[in-house]
PDB file with SEQRES, HELIX, SHEET and CRYST1 records, atoms N, CA, C and O in Angstrom:
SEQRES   1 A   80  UNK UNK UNK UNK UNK UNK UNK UNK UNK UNK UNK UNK UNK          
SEQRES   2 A   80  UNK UNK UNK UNK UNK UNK UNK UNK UNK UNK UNK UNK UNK          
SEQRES   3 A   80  UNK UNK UNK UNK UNK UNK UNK UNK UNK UNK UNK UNK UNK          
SEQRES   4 A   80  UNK UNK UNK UNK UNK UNK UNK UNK UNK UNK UNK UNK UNK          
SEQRES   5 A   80  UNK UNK UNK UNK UNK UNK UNK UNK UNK UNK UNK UNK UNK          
SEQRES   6 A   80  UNK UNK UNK UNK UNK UNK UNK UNK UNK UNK UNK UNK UNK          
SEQRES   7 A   80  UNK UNK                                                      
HELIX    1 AA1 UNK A   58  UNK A   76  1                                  19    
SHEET    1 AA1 5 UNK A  26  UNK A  31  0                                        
SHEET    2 AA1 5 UNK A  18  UNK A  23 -1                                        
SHEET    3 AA1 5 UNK A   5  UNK A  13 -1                                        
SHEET    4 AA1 5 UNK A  44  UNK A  47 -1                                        
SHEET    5 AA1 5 UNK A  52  UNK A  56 -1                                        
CRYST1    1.000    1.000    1.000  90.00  90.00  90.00 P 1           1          
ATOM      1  N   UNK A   1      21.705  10.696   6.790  1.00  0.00           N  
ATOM      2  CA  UNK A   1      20.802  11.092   5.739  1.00  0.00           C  
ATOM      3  C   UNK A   1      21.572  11.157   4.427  1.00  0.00           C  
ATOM      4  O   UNK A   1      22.785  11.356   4.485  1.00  0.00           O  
ATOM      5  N   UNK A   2      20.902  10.989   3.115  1.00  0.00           N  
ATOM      6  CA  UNK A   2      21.751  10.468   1.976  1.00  0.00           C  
ATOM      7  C   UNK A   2      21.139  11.698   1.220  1.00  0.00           C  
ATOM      8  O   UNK A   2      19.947  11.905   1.446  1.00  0.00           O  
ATOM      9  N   UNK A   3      21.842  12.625   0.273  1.00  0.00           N  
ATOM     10  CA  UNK A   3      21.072  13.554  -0.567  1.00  0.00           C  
ATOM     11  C   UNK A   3      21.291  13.214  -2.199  1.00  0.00           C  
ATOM     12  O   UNK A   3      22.386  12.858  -2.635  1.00  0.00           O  
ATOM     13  N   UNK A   4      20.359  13.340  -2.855  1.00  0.00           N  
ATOM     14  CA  UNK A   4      20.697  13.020  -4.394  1.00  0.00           C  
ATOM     15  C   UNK A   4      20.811  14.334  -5.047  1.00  0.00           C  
ATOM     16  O   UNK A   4      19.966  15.144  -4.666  1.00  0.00           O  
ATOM     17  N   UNK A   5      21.567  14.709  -5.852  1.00  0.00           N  
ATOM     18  CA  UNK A   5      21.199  15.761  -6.283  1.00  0.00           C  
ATOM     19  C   UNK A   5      20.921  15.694  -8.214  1.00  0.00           C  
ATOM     20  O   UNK A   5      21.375  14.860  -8.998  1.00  0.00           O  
ATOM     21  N   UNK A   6      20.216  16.642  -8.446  1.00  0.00           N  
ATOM     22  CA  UNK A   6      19.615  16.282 -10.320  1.00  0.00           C  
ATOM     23  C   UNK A   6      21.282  17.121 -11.122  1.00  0.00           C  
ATOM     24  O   UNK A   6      21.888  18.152 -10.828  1.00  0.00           O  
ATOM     25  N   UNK A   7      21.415  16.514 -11.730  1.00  0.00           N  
ATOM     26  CA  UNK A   7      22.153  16.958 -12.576  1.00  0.00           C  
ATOM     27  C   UNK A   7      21.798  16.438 -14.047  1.00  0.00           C  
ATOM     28  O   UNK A   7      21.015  15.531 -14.327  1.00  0.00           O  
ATOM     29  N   UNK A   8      22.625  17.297 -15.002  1.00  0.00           N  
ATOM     30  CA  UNK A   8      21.788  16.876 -16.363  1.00  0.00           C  
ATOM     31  C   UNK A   8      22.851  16.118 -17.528  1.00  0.00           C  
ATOM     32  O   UNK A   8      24.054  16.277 -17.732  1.00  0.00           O  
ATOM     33  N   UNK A   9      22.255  15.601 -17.909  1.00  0.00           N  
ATOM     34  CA  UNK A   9      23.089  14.431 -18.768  1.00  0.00           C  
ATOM     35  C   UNK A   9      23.580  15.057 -20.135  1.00  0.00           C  
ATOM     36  O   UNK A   9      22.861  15.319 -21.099  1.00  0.00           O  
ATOM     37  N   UNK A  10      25.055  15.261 -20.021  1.00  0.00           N  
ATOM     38  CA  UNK A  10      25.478  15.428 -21.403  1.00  0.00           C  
ATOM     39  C   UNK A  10      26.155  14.430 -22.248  1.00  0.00           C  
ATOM     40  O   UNK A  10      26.549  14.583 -23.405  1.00  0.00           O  
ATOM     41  N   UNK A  11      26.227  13.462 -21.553  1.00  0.00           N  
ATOM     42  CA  UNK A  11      27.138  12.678 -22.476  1.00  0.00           C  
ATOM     43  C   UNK A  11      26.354  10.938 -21.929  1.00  0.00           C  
ATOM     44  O   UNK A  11      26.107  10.662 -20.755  1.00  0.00           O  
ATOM     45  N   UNK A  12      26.122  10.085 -23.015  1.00  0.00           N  
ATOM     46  CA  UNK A  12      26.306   8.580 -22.480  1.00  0.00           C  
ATOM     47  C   UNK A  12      27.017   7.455 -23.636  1.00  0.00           C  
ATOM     48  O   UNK A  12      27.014   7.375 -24.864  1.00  0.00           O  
ATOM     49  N   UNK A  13      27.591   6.683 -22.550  1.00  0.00           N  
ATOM     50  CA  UNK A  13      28.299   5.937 -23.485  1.00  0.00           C  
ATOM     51  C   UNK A  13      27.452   4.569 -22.825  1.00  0.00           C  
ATOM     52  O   UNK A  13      27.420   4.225 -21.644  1.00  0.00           O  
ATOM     53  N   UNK A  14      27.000   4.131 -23.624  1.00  0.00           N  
ATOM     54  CA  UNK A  14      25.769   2.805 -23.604  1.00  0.00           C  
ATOM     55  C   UNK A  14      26.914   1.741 -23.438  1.00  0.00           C  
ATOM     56  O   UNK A  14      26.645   0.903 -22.578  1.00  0.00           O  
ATOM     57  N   UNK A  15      28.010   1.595 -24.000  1.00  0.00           N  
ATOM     58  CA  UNK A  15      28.841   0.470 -24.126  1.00  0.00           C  
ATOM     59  C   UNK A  15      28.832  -0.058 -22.745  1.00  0.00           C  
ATOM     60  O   UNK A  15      28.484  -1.174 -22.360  1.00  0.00           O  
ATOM     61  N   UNK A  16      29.449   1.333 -21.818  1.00  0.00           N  
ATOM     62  CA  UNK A  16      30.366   1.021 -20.487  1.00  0.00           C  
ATOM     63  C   UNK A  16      29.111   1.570 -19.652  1.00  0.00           C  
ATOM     64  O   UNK A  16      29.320   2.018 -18.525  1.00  0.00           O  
ATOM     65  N   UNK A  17      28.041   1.549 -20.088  1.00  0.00           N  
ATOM     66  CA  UNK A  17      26.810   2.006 -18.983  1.00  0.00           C  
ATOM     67  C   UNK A  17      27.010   3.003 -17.657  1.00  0.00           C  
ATOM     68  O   UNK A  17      26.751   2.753 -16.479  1.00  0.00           O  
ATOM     69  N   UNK A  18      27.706   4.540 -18.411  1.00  0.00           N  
ATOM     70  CA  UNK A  18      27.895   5.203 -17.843  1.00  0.00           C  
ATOM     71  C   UNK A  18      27.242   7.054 -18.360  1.00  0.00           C  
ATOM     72  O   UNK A  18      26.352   7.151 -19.205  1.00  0.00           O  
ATOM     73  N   UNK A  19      27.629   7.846 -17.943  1.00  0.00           N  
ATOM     74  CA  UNK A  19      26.803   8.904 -18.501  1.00  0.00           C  
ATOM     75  C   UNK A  19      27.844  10.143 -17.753  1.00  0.00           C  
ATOM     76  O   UNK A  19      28.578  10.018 -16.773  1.00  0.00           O  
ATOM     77  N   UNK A  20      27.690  10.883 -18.282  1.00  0.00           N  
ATOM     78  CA  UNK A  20      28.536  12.558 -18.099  1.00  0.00           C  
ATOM     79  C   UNK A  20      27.592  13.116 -17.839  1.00  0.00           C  
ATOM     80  O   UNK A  20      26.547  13.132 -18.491  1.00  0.00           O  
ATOM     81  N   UNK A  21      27.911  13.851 -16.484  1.00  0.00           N  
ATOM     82  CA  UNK A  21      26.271  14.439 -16.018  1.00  0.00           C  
ATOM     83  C   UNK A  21      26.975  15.985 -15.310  1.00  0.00           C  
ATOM     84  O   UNK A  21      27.906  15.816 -14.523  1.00  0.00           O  
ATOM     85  N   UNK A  22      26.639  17.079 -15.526  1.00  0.00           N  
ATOM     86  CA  UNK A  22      26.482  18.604 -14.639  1.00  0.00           C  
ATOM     87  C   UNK A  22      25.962  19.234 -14.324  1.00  0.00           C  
ATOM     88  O   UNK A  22      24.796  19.106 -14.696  1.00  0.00           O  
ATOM     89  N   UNK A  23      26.162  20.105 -13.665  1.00  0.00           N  
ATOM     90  CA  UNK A  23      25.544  20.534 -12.509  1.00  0.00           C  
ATOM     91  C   UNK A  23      26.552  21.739 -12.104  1.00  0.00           C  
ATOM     92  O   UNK A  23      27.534  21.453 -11.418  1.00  0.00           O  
ATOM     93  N   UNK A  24      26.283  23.395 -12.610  1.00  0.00           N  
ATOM     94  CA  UNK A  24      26.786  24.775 -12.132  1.00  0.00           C  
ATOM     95  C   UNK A  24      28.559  24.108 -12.389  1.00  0.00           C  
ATOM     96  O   UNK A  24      29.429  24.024 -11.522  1.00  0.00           O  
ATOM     97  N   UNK A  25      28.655  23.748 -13.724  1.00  0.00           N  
ATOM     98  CA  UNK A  25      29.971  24.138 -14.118  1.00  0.00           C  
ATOM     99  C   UNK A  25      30.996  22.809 -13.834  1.00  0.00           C  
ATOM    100  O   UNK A  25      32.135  22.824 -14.301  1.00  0.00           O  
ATOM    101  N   UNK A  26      30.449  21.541 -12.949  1.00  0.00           N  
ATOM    102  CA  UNK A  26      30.981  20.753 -12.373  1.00  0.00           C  
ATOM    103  C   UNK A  26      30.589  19.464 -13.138  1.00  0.00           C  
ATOM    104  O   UNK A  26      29.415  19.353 -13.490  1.00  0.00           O  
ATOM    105  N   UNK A  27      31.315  18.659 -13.372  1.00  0.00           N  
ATOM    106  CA  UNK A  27      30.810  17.205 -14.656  1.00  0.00           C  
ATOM    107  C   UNK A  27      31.947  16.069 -13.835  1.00  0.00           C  
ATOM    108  O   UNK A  27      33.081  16.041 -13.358  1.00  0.00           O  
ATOM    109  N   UNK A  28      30.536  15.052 -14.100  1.00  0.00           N  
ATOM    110  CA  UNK A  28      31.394  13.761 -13.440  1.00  0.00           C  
ATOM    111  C   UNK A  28      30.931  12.624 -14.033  1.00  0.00           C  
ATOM    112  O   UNK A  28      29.865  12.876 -14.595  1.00  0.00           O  
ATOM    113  N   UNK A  29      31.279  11.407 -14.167  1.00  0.00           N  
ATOM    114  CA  UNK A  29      31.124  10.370 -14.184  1.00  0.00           C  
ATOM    115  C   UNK A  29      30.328   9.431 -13.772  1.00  0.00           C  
ATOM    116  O   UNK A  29      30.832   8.452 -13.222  1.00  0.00           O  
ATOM    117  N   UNK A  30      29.099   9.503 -13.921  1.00  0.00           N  
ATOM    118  CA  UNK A  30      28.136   8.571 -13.438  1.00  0.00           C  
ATOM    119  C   UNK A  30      27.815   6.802 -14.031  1.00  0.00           C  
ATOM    120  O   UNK A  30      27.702   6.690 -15.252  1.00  0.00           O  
ATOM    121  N   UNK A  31      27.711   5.804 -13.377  1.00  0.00           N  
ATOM    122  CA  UNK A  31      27.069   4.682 -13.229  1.00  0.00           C  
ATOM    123  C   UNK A  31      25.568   4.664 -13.741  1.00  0.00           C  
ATOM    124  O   UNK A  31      24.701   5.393 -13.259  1.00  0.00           O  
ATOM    125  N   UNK A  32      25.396   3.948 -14.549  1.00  0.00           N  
ATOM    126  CA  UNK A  32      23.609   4.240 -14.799  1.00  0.00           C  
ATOM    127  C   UNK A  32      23.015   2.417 -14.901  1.00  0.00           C  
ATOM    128  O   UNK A  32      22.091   2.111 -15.655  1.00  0.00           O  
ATOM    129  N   UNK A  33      23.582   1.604 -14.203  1.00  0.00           N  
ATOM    130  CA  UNK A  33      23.246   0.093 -13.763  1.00  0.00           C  
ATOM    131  C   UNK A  33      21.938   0.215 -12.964  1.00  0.00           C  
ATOM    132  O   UNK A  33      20.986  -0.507 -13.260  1.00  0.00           O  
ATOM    133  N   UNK A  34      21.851   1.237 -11.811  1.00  0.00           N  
ATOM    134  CA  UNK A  34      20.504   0.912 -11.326  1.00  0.00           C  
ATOM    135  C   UNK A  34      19.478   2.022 -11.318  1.00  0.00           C  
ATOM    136  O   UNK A  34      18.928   2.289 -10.249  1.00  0.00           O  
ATOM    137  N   UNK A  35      19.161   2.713 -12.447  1.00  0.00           N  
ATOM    138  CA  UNK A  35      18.814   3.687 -12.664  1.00  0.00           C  
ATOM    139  C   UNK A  35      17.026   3.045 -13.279  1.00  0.00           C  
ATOM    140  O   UNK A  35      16.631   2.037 -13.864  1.00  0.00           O  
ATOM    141  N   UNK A  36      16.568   3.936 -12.888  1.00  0.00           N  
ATOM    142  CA  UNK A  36      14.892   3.777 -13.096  1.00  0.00           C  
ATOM    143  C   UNK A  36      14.224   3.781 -14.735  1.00  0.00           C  
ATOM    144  O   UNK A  36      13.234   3.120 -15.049  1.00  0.00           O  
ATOM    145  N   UNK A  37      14.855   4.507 -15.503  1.00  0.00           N  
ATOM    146  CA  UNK A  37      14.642   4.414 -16.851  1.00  0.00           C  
ATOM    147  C   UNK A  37      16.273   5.013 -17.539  1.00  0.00           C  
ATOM    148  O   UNK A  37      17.169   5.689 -17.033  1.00  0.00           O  
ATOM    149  N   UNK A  38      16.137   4.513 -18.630  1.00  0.00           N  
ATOM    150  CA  UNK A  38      17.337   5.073 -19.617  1.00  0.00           C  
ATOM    151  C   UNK A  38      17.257   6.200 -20.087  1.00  0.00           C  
ATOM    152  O   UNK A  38      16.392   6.386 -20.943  1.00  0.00           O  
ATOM    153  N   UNK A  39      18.191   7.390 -19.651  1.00  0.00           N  
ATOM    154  CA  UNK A  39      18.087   9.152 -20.195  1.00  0.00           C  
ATOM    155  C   UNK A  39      18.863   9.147 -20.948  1.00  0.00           C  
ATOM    156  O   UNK A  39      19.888   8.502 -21.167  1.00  0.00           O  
ATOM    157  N   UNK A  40      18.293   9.997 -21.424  1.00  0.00           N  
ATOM    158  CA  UNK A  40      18.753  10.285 -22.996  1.00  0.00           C  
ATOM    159  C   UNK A  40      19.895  11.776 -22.724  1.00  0.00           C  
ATOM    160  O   UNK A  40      19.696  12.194 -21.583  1.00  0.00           O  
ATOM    161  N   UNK A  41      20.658  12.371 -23.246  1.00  0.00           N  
ATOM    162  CA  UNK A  41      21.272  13.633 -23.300  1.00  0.00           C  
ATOM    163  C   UNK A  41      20.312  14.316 -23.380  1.00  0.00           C  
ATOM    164  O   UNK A  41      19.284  14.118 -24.026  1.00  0.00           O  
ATOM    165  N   UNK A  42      20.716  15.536 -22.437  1.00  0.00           N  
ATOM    166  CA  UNK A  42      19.194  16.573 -21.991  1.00  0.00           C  
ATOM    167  C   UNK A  42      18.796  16.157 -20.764  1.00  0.00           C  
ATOM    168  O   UNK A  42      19.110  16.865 -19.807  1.00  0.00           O  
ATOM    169  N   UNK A  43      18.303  15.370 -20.619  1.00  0.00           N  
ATOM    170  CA  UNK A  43      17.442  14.849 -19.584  1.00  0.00           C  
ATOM    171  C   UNK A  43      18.365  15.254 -18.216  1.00  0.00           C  
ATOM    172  O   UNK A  43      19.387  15.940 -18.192  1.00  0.00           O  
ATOM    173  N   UNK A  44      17.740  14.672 -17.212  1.00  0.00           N  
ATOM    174  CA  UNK A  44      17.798  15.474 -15.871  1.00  0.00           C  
ATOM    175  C   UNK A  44      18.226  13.883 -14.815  1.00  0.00           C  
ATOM    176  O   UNK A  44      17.384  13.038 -15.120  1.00  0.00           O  
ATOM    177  N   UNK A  45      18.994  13.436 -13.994  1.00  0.00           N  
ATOM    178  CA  UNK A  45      19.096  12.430 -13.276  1.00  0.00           C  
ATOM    179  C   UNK A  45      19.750  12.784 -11.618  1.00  0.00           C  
ATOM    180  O   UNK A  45      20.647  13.538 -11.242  1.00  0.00           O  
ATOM    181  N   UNK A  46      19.000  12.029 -11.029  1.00  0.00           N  
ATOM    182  CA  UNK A  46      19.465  12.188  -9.460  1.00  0.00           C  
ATOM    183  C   UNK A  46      20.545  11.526  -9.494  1.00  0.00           C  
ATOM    184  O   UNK A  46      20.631  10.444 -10.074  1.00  0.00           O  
ATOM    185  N   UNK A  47      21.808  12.266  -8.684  1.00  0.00           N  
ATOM    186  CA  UNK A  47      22.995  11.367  -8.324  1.00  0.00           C  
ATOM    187  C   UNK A  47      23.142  11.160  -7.375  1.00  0.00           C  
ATOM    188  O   UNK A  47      22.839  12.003  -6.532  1.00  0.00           O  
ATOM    189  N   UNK A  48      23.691   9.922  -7.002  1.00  0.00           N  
ATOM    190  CA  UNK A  48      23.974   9.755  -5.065  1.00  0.00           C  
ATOM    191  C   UNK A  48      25.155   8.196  -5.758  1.00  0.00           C  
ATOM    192  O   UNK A  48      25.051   7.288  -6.582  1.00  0.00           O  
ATOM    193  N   UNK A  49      26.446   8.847  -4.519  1.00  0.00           N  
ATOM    194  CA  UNK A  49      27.530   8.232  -4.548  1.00  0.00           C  
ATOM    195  C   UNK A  49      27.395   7.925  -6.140  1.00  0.00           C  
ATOM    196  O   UNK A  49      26.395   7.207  -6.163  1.00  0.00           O  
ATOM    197  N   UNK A  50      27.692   8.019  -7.042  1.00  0.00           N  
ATOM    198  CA  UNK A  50      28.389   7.849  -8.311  1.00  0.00           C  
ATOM    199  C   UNK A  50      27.429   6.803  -8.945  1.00  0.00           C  
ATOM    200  O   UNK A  50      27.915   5.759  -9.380  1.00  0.00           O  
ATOM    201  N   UNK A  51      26.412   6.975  -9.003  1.00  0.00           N  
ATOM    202  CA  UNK A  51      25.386   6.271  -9.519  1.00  0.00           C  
ATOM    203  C   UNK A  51      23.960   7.366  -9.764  1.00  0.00           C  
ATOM    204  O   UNK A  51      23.348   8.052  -8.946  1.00  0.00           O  
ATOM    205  N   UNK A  52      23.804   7.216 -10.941  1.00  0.00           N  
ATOM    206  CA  UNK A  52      22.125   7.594 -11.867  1.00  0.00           C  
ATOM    207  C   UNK A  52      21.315   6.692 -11.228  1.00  0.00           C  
ATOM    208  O   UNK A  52      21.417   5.518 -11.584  1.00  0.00           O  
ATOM    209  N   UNK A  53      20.030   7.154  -9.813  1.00  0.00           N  
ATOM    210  CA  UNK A  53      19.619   6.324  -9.732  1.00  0.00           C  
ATOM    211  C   UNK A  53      17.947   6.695 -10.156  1.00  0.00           C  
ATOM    212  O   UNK A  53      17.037   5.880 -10.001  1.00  0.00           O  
ATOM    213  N   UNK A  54      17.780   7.933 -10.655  1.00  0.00           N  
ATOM    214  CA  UNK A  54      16.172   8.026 -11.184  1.00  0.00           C  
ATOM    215  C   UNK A  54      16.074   9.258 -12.072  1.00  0.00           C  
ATOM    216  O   UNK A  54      16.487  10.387 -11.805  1.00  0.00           O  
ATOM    217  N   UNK A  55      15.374   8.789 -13.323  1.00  0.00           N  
ATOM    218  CA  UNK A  55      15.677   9.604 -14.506  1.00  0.00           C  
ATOM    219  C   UNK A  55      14.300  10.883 -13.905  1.00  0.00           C  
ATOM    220  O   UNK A  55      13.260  10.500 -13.369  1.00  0.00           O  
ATOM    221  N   UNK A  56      14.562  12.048 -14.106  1.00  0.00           N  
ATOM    222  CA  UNK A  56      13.307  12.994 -14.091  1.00  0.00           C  
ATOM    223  C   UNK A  56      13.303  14.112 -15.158  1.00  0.00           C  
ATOM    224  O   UNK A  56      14.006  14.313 -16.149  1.00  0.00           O  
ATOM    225  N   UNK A  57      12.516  14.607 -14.740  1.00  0.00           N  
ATOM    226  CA  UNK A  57      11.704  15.690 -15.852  1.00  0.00           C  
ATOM    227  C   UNK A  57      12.175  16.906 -15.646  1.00  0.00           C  
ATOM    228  O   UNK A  57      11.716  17.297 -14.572  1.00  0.00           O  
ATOM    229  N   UNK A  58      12.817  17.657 -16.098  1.00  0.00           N  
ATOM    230  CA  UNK A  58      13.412  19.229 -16.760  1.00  0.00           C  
ATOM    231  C   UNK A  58      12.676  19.649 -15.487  1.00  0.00           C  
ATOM    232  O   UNK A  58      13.316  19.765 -14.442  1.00  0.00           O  
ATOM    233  N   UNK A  59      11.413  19.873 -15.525  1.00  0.00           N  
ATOM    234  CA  UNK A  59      10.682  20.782 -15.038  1.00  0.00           C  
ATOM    235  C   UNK A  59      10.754  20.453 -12.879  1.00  0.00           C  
ATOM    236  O   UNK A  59      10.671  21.306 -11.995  1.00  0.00           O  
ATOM    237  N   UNK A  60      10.920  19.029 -12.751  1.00  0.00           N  
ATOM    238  CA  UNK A  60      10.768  18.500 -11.449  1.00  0.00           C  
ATOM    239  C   UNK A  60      12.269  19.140 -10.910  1.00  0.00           C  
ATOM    240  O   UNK A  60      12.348  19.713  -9.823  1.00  0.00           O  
ATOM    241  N   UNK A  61      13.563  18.946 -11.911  1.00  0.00           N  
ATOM    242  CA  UNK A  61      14.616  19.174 -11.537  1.00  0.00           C  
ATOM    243  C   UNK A  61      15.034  20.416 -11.439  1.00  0.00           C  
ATOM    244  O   UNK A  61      15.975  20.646 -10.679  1.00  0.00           O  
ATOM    245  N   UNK A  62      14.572  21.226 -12.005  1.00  0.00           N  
ATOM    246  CA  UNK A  62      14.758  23.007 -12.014  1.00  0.00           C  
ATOM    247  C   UNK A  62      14.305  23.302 -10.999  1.00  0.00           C  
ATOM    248  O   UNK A  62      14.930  24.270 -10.567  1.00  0.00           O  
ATOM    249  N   UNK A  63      13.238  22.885 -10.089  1.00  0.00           N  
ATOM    250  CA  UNK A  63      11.967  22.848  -8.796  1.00  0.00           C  
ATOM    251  C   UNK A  63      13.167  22.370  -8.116  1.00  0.00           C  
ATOM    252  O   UNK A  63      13.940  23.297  -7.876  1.00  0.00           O  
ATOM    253  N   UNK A  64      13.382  21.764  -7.910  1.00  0.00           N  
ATOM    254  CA  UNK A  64      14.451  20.815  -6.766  1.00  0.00           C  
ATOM    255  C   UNK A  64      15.880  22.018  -6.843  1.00  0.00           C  
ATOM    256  O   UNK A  64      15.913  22.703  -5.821  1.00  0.00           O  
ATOM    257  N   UNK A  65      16.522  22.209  -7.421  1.00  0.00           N  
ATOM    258  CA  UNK A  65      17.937  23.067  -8.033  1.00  0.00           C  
ATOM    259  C   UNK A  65      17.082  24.211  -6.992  1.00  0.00           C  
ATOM    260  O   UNK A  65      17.606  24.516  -5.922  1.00  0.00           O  
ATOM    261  N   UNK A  66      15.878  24.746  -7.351  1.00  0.00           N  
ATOM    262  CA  UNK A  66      15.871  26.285  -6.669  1.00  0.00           C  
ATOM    263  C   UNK A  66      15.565  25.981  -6.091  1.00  0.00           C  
ATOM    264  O   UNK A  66      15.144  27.109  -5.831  1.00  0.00           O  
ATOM    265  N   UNK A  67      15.076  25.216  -5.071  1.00  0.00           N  
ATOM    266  CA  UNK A  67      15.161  24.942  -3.703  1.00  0.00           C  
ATOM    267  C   UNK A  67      16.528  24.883  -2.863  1.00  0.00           C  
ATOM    268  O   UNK A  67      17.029  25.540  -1.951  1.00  0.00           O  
ATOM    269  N   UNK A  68      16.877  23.755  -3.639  1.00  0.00           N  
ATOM    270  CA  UNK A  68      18.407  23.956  -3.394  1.00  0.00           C  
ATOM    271  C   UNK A  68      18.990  25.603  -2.979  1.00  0.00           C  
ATOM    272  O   UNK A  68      19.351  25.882  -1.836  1.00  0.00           O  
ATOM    273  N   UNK A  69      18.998  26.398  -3.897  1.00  0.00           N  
ATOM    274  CA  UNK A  69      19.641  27.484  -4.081  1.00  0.00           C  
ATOM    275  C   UNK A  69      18.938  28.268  -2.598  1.00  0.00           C  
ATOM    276  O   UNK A  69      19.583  28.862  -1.733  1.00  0.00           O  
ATOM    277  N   UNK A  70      17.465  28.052  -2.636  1.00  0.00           N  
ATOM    278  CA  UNK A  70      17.261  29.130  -1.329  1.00  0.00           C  
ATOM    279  C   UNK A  70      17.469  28.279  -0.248  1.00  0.00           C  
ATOM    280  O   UNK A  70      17.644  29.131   0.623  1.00  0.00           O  
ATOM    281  N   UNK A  71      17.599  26.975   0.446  1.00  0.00           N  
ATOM    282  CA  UNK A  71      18.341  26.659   1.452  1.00  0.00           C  
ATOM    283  C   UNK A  71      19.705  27.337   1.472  1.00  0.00           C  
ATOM    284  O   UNK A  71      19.997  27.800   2.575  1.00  0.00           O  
ATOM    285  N   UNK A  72      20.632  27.508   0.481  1.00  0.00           N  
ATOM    286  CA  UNK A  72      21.550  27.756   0.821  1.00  0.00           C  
ATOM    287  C   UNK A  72      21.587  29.068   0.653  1.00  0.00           C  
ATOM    288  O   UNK A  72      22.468  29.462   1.417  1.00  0.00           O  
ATOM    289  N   UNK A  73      21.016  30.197  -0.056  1.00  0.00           N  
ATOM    290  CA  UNK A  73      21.074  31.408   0.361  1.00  0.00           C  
ATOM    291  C   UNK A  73      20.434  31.553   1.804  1.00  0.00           C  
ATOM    292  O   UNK A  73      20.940  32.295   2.646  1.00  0.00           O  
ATOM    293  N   UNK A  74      19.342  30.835   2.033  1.00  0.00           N  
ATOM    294  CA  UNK A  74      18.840  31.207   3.671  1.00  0.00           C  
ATOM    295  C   UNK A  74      19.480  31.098   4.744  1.00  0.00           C  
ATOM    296  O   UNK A  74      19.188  31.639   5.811  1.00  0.00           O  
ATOM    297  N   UNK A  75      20.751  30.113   4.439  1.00  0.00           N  
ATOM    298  CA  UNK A  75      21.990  29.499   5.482  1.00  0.00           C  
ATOM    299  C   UNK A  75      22.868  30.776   6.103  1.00  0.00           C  
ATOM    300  O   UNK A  75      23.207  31.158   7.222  1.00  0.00           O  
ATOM    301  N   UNK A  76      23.055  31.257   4.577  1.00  0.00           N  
ATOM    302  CA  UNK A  76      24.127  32.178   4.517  1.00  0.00           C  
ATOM    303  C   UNK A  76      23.907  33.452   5.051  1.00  0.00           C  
ATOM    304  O   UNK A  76      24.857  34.210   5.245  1.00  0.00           O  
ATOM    305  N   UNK A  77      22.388  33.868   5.392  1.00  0.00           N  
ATOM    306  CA  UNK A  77      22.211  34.898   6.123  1.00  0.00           C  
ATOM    307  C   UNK A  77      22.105  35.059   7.706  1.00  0.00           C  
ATOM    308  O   UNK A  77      21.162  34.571   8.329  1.00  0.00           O  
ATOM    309  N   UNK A  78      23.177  35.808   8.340  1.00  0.00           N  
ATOM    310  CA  UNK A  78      23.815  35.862   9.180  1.00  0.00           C  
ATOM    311  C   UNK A  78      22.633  36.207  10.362  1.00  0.00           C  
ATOM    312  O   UNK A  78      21.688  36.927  10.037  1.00  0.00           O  
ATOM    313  N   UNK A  79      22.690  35.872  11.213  1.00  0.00           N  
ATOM    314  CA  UNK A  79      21.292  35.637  12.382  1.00  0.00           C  
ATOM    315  C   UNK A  79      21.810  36.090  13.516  1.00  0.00           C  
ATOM    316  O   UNK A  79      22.459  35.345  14.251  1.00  0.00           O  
ATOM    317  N   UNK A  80      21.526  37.711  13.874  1.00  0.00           N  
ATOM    318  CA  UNK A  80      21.667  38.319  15.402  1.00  0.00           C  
ATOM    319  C   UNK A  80      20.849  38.108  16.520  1.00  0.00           C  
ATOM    320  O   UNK A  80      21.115  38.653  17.591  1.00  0.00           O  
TER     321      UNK A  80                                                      
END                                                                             
């Protein structure tokens, strides 16, 4: 199973068709060659293996992030 996760775009350099994207303090290097539309800084993008592959909406990606967050708080509670 493959997971994407949204992170948000702070930086793009159009030249080298790449983009600076974070996510809770962590920034990496993304690919944006097969990506669904062109994001702008701000904007919100799914990553999987080092590639932007679908631009979304503030609001879809904050929804997805707290989901995120209660899978993994629900993990973490210890089950007698």
């Amino acid at each position: 199973m493959c997971l994407g996760i949204p992170m948000e775009v702070i930086n793009i350099n159009e030249e080298e068709k790449t983009a600076e994207v974070q996510l809770g303090g962590t920034r990496q290097q993304v690919r944006l060659d097969v990506i669904n539309e062109m994001p702008k800084v701000g904007d919100y993008v799914i990553v999987h293996a080092g590639f932007a592959i679908y631009r979304l909406d503030k609001k879809d990606a904050e929804e997805t992030l707290a989901l995120f967050e209660e899978i993994i708080a629900h993990d973490q509670v210890e089950i007698h």
